[in-house]
C-alpha positions in Angstrom: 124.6 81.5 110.0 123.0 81.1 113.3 120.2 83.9 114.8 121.4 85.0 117.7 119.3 84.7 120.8 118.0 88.7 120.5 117.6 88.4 117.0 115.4 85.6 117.3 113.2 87.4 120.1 113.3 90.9 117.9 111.6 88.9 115.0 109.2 87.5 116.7 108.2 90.5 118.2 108.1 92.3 115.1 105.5 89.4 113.7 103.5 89.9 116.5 103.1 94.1 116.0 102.3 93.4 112.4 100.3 90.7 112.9 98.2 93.0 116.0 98.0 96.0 113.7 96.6 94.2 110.7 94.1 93.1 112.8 93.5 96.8 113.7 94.4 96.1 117.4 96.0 98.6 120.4 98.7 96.8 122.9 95.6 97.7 125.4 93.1 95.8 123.6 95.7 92.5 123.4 96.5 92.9 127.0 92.9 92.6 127.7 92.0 89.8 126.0 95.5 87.6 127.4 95.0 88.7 130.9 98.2 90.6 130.6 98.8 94.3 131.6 99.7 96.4 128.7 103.3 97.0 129.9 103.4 93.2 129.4 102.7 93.9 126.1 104.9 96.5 125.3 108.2 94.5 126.8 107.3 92.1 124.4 106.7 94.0 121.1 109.6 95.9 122.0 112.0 92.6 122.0 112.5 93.5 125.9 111.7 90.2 127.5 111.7 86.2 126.4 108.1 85.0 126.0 107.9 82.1 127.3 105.7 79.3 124.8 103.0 79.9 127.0 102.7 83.5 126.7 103.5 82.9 122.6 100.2 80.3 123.0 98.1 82.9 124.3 99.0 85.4 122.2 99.0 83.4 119.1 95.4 82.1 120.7 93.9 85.7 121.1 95.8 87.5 117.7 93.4 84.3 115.9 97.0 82.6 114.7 98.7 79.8 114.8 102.2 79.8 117.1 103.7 79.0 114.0 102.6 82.4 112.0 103.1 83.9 115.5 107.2 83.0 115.5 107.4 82.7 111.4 111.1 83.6 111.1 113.2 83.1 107.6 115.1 79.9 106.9 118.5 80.8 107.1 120.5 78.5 104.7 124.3 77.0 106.1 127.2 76.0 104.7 128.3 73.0 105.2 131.4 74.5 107.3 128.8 76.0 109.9 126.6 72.9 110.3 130.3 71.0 111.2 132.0 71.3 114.7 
């Protein structure tokens, strides 16, 4: 089982809100410190736009995480019949 491309984006987005609120952090506040306008913010959380790495380096920068935490997303296991084509 693949993710599919807005799965992908949704779970990363989700990281980055839990990640922002643990650290007890308003979109305005992150959109300050990237350089970004809050809107910019929102899209993102909201699984509305594909970050580019860039924008996942700054975040990931400013949030005090690695890109890695940042995109952490579950190993999904295959089968042997979807890793064949």
């Amino acid at each position: 089982m693949r993710l599919r491309r807005q799965e992908l984006i949704d779970l990363v987005a989700q990281n980055a809100v839990k990640i922002r609120e643990k650290k007890g952090m308003s979109q305005s506040q992150l959109a300050r410190l990237c350089g970004k306008h809050r809107q910019s913010i929102q899209r993102f959380e909201a699984g509305l736009m594909n970050p580019s790495l860039y924008f996942l380096h700054v975040i990931a920068m400013k949030l005090d995480v690695s890109i890695s935490e940042l995109v952490n997303v579950p190993k999904i296991k295959t089968t042997s019949k979807q890793t064949k084509k």
